[in-house]
LOTIGU-140270 format. One record per residue (C-alpha): y, x, z. Coordinates in Angstrom, 3 decimals. Layout:
<recs>
[[Y X Z]]
...
</recs>
This chain:
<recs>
[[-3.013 -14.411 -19.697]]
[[0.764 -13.743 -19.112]]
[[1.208 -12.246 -22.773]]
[[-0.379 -15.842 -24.301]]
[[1.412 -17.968 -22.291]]
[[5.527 -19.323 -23.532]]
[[7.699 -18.090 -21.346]]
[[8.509 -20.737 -19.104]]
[[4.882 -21.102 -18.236]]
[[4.409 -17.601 -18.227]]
[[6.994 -16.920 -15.686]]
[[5.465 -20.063 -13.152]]
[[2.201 -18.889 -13.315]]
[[3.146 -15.221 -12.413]]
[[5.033 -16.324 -9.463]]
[[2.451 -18.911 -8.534]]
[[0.399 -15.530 -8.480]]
[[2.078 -14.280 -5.679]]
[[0.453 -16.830 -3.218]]
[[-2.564 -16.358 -4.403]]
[[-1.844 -12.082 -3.419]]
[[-0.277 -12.751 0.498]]
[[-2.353 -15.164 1.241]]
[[-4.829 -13.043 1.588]]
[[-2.993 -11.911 4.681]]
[[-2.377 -15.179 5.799]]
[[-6.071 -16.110 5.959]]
[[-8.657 -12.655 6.871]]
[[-5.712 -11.020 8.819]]
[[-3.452 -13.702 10.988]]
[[-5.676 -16.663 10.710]]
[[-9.389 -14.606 10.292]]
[[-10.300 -11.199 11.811]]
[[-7.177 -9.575 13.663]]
[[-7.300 -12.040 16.567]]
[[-10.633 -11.776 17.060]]
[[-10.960 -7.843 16.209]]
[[-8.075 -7.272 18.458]]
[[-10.122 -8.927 21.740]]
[[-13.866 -7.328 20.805]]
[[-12.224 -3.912 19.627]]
[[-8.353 -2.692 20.644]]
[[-8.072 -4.265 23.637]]
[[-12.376 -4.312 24.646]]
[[-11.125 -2.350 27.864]]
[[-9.414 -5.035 29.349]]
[[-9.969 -8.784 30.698]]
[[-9.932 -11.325 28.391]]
[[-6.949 -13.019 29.978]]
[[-5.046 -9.885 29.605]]
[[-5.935 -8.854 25.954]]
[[-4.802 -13.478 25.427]]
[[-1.203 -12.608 26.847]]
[[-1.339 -9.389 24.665]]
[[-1.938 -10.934 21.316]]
[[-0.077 -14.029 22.379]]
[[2.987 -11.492 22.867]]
[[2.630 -9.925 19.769]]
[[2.448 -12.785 17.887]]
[[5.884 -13.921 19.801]]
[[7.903 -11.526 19.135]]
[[6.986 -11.777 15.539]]
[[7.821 -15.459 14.711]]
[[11.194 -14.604 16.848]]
[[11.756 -11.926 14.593]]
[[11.352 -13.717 11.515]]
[[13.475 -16.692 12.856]]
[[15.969 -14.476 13.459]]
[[16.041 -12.603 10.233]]
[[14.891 -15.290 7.509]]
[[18.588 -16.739 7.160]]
[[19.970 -13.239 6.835]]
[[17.387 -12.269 4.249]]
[[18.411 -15.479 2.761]]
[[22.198 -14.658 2.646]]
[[21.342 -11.319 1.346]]
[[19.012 -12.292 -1.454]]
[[22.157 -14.940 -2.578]]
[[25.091 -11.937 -2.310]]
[[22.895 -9.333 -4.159]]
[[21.912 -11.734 -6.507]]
[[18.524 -9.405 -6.095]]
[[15.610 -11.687 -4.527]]
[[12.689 -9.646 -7.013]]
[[14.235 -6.268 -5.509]]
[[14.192 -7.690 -2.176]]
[[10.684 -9.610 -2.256]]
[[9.682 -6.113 -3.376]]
[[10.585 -4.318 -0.431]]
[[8.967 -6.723 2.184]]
[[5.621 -7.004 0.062]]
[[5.882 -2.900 0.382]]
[[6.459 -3.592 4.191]]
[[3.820 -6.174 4.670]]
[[1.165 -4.210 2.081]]
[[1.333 -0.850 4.326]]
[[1.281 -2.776 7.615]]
[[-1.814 -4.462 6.827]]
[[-3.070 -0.581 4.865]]
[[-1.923 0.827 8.540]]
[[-4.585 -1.445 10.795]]
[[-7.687 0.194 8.549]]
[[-6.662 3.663 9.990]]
[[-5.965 2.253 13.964]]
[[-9.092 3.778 16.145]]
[[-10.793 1.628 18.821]]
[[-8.411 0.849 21.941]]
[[-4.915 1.604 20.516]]
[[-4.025 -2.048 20.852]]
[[-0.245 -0.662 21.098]]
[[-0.243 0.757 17.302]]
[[-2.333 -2.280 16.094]]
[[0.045 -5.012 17.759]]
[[3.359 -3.453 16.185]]
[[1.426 -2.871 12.919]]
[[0.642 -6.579 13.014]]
[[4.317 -7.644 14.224]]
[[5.667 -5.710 11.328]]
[[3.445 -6.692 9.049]]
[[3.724 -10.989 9.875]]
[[7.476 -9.826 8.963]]
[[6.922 -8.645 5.546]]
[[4.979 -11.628 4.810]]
[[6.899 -13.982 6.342]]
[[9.997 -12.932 4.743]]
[[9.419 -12.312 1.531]]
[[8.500 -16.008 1.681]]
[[12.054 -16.555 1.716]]
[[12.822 -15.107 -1.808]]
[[9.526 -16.249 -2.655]]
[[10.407 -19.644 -2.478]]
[[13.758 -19.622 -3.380]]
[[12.262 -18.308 -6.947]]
[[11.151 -21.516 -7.090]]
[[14.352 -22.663 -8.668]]
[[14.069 -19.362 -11.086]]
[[11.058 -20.235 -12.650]]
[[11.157 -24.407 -12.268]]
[[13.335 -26.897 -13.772]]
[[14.454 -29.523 -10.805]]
[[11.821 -32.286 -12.560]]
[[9.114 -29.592 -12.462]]
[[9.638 -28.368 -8.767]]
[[6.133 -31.051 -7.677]]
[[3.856 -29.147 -9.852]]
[[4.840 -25.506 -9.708]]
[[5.340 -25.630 -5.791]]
[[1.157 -27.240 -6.084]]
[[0.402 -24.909 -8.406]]
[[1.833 -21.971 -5.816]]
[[-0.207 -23.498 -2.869]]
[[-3.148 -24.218 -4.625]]
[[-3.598 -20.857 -5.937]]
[[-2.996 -19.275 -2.218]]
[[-5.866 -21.659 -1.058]]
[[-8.103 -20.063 -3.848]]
[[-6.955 -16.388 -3.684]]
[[-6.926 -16.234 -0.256]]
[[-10.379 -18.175 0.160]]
[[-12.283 -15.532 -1.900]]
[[-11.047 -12.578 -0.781]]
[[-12.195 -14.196 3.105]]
[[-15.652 -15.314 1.610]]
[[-15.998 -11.537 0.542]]
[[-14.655 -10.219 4.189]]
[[-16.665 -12.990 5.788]]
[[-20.120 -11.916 3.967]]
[[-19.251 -8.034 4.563]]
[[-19.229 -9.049 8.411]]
[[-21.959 -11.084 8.285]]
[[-24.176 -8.108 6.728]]
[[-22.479 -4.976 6.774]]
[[-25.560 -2.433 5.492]]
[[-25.985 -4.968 2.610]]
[[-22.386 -3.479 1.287]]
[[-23.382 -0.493 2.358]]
[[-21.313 -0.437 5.955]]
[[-22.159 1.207 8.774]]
[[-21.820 -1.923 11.223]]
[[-18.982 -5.110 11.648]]
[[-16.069 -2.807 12.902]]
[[-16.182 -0.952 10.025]]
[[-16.368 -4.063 8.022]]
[[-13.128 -5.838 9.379]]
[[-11.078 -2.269 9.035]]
[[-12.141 -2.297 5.411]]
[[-11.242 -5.783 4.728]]
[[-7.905 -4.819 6.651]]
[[-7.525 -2.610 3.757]]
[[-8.464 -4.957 0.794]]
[[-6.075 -7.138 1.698]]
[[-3.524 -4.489 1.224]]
[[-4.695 -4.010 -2.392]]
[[-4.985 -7.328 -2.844]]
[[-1.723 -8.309 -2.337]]
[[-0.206 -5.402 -3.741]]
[[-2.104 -5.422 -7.106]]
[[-1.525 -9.438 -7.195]]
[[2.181 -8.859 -6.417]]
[[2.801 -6.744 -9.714]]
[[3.293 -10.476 -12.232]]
[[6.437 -11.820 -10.065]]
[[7.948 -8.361 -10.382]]
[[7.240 -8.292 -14.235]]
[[7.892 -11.507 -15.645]]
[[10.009 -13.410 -13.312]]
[[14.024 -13.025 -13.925]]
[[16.474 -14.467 -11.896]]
[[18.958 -16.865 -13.061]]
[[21.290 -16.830 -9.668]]
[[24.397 -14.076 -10.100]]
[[25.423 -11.618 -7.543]]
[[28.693 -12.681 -5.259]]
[[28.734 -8.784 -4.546]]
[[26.222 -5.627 -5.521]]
[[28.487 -3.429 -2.967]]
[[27.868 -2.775 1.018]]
[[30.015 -5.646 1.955]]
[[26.981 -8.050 1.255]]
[[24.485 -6.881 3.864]]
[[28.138 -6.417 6.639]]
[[29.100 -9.770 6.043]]
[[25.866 -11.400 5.760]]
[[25.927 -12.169 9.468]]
[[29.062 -13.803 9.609]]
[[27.905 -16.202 6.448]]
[[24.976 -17.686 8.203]]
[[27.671 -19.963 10.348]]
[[29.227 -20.848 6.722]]
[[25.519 -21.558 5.334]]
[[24.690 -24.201 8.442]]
[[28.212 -25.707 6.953]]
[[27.390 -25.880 3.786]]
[[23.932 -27.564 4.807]]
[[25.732 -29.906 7.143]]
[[28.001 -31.186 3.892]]
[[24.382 -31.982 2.255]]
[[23.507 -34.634 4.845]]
[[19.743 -35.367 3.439]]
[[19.074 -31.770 3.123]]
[[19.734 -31.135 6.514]]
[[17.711 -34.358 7.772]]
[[15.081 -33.525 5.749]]
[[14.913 -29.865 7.358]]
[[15.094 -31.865 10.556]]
[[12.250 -33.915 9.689]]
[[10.247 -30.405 8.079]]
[[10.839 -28.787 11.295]]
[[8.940 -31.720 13.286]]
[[5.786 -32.152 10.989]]
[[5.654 -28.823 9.935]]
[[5.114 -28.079 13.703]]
[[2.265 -30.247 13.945]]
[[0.696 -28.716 10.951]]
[[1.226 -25.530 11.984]]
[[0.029 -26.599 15.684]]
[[-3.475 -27.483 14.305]]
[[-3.611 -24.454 11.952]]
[[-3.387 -22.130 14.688]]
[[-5.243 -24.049 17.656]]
[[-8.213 -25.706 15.488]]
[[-10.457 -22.280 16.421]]
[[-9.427 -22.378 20.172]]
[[-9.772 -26.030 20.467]]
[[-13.197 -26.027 18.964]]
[[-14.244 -23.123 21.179]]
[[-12.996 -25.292 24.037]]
[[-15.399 -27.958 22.943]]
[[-18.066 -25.661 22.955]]
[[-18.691 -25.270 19.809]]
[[-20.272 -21.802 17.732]]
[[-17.823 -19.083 16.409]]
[[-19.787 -18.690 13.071]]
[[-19.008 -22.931 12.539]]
[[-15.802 -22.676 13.070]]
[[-15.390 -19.690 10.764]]
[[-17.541 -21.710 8.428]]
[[-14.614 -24.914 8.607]]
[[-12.313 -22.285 7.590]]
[[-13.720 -21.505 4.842]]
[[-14.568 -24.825 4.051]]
[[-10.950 -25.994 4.281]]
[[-9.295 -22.990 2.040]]
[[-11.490 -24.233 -0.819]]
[[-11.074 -27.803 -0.607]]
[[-7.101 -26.950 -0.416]]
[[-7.281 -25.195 -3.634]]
[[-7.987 -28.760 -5.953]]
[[-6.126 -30.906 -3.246]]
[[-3.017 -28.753 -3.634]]
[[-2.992 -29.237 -7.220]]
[[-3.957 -32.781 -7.329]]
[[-1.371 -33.628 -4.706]]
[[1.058 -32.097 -7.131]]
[[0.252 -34.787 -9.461]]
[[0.282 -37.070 -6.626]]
[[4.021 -35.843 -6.442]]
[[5.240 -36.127 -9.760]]
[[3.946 -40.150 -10.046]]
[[5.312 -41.583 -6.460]]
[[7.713 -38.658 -5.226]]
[[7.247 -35.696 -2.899]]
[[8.411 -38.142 0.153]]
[[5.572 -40.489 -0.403]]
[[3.646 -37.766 -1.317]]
[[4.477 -36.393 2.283]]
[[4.026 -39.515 3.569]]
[[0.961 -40.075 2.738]]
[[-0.141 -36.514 4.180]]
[[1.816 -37.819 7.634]]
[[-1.214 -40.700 7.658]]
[[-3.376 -38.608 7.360]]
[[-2.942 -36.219 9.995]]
[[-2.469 -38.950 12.392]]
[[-5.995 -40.284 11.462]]
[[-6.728 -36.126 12.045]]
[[-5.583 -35.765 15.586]]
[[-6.845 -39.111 16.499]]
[[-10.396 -38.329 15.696]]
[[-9.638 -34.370 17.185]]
[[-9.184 -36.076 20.255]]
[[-12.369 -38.313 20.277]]
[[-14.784 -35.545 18.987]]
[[-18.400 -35.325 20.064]]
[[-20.328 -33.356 17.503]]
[[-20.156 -30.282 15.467]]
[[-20.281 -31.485 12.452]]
[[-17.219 -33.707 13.096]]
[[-15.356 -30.280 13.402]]
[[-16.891 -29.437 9.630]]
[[-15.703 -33.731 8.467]]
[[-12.085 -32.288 9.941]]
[[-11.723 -29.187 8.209]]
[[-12.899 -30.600 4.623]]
[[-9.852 -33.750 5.554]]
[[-7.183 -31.041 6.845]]
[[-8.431 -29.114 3.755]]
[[-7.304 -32.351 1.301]]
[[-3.768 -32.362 2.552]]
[[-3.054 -29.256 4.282]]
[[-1.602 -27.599 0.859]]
[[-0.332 -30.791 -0.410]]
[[2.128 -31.444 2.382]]
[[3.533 -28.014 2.530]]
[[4.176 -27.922 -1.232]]
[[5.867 -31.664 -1.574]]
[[7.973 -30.000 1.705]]
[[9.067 -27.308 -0.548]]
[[9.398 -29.119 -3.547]]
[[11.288 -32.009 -2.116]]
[[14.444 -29.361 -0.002]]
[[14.078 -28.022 -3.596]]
[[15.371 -31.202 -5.008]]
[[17.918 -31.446 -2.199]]
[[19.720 -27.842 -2.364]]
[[21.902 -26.424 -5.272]]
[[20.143 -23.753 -7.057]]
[[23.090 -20.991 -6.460]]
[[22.571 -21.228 -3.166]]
[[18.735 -21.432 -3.218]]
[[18.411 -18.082 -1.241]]
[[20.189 -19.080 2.100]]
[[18.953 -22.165 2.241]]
[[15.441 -21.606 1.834]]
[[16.235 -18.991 4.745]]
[[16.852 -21.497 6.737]]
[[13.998 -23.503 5.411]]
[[11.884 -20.819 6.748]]
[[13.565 -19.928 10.036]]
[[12.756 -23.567 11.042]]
[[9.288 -23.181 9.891]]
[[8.546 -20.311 11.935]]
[[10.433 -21.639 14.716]]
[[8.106 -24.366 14.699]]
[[5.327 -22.473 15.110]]
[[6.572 -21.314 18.474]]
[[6.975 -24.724 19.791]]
[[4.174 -26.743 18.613]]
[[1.355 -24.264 20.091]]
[[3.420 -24.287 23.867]]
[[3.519 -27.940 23.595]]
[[-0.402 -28.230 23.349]]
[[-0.510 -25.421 25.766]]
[[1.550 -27.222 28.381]]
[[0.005 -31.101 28.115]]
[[-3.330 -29.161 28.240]]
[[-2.737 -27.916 31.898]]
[[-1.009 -30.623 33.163]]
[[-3.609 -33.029 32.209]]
[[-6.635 -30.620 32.814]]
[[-7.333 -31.920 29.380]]
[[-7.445 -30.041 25.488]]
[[-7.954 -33.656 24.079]]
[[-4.694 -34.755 25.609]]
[[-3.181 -31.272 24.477]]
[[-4.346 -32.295 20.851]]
[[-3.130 -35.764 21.359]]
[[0.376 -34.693 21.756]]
[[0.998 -33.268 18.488]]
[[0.639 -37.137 17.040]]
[[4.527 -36.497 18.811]]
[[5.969 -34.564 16.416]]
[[4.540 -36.377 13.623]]
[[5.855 -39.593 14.074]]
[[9.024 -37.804 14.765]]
[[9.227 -36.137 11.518]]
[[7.906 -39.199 9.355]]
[[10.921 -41.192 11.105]]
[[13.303 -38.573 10.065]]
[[12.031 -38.447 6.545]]
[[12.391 -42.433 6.581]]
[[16.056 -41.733 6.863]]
[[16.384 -38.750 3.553]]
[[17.240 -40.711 0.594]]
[[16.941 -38.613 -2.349]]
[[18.601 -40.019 -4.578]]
[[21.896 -39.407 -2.475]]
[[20.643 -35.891 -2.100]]
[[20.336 -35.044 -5.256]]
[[23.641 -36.172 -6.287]]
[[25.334 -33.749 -3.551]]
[[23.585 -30.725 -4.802]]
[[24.301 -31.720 -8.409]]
[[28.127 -31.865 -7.219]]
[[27.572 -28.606 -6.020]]
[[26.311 -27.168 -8.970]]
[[29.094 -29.256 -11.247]]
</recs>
């Protein structure tokens, strides 16, 4: 495909390619089988409760780690004027990580928990030169549909490699598996060839517009003291840094029901193998909403396009909080499923708009950092109004919190003013 396609188009669809290779980490390994397979199988000698604050440690320190680090990477990847070199090296990181858990024996929860630290690393931060090749490969009026195009194919990617993990589980001697551990070690390892085979486009026929500021050791020593001169720069862009206050908000809640939608069903009562079922159901529905929401984007704008998402989710946690039924949970995932891509790719699309592209890099690390900072927050929030109220529907009902916050916020980005400050920028 890449040798018929023009240029531009090639280069978009062979970045576009690169979320359909990580998410396959995204989805079988941090959303899929490692929380699970790290209860039933590294840490099977222990309570429950103590194998919880084990994973729920792990996965701590990792979003610290990335919030920490994705504004440096970001300063780094501007300096070097080297995002494809440095993209490279995290994939490598994140690839051999997720190669390492096949080889991790039964009760080493230790090995497996850094493997999976390091690993939720590589991904997450080669998301930050990921998406600031955004502005590499897509003109400013074509940011809607390429960032869609991105999501939608990481909703399809990572959906069929978890179909094929899912089935292997399911019936291990029908693929010729000795029994389910083996299973979710070898799909541990697919999804290290997966990403690393589906990696090899971006590195081949994206090119970089951005220059290097310096190609010398002085870029990675003074890349700490530019992240205080990259919040100034984002304060003199006043809609970009609303807008990232409004992202930070809704993107919590998003992220909130991404990673508690299992454990709240469970809570409910309701059967492991139909909640891995609204999984599934919700990566394949994302794949056509993604790209249709791009379109959605291009006619009314990516902040009516995240708008509309906003409703939505309200309507989501609403019914959350009133559900009876099973198949309500199954009604949820295919409605999560219709916006879930859409919003995150009108997020991107829109700080796109709002950012110069010579500073893409930084900014998108920042982007990120308060992305993954978000997913710290959200999940303690739930948490916390759970205990207090002895209730998970209250806990649920509190993320409607942070996304009226964020929709007020993004009342209060006009991008049209935006635009013109990054354009000065750029002049």
């Amino acid at each position: 495909m890449a040798d018929t396609l023009p240029a531009g188009r090639r280069s978009q669809w062979s970045w576009a390619l690169y979320d359909w290779a990580n998410s396959a980490f995204a989805t079988t390994v941090m959303a899929g089988f490692f929380p699970v397979f790290f209860k039933s199988y590294w840490s099977a000698d222990v309570s429950v409760t103590e194998s919880t604050a084990r994973l729920g440690t792990a996965n701590a320190i990792a979003s610290l780690l990335v919030m920490l680090l994705a504004p440096l990477l970001g300063v780094i990847a501007d300096r070097s004027g080297r995002k494809k070199g440095l993209l490279l090296m995290l994939t490598t990181l994140g690839v051999l990580m997720s190669a390492g858990l096949f080889l991790v024996a039964e009760g080493y929860w230790l090995v497996a928990a850094g493997l999976y630290v390091f690993g939720v690393v590589g991904f997450a931060g080669a998301n930050v030169t990921y998406d600031a090749m955004l502005l590499d490969v897509a003109a400013k009026d074509e940011v809607e549909r390429v960032s869609a195009l991105g999501y939608a194919l990481g909703y399809l990617g990572g959906g069929l490699l978890f179909t094929v993990n899912v089935l292997m589980v399911l019936y291990p001697q029908s693929f010729g598996l000795a029994d389910k551990a083996e299973s979710v070690r070898l799909a541990f390892l697919m999804v290290a060839i997966w990403w690393a085979v589906f990696s090899l486009p971006v590195m081949l026929y994206v090119h970089e517009q951005g220059h290097a500021t310096t190609r010398d050791g002085r870029g990675l020593r003074q890349a700490w003291a530019e992240l205080v001169a990259t919040w100034r720069l984002l304060r003199s862009l006043p809609m970009a840094f609303t807008f990232l206050l409004a992202y930070w908000c809704y993107i919590d809640g998003v992220d909130t029901i991404v990673r508690m939608a299992v454990d709240y069903g469970m809570s409910l009562g309701f059967a492991a193998e139909g909640l891995l079922t609204a999984l599934l159901i919700t990566q394949f529905v994302g794949f056509p909403a993604a790209l249709v929401f791009g379109r959605i984007g291009d006619r009314i704008g990516a902040k009516h396009a995240i708008w509309l998402a906003l409703v939505v989710y309200v309507i989501v946690v609403f019914w959350a909080s009133q559900m009876r039924a099973e198949w309500e949970f199954y009604g949820l995932a295919v409605v999560i499923g219709l916006v879930q891509g859409g919003i995150q790719a009108m997020s991107r699309a829109l700080y796109a708009r709002l950012i110069p592209t010579e500073h893409a890099g930084r900014l998108f690390g920042l982007y990120n950092m308060m992305g993954k900072f978000a997913a710290v927050v959200g999940p303690l929030l739930v948490g916390w109004v759970a205990v207090l109220s002895d209730s998970a529907r209250m806990g649920i009902l509190s993320v409607l919190l942070l996304f009226v916050a964020g929709g007020w916020l993004l009342g209060r980005v006009d991008v049209r003013a935006g635009q013109r400050a990054a354009a000065e920028w750029e002049g």
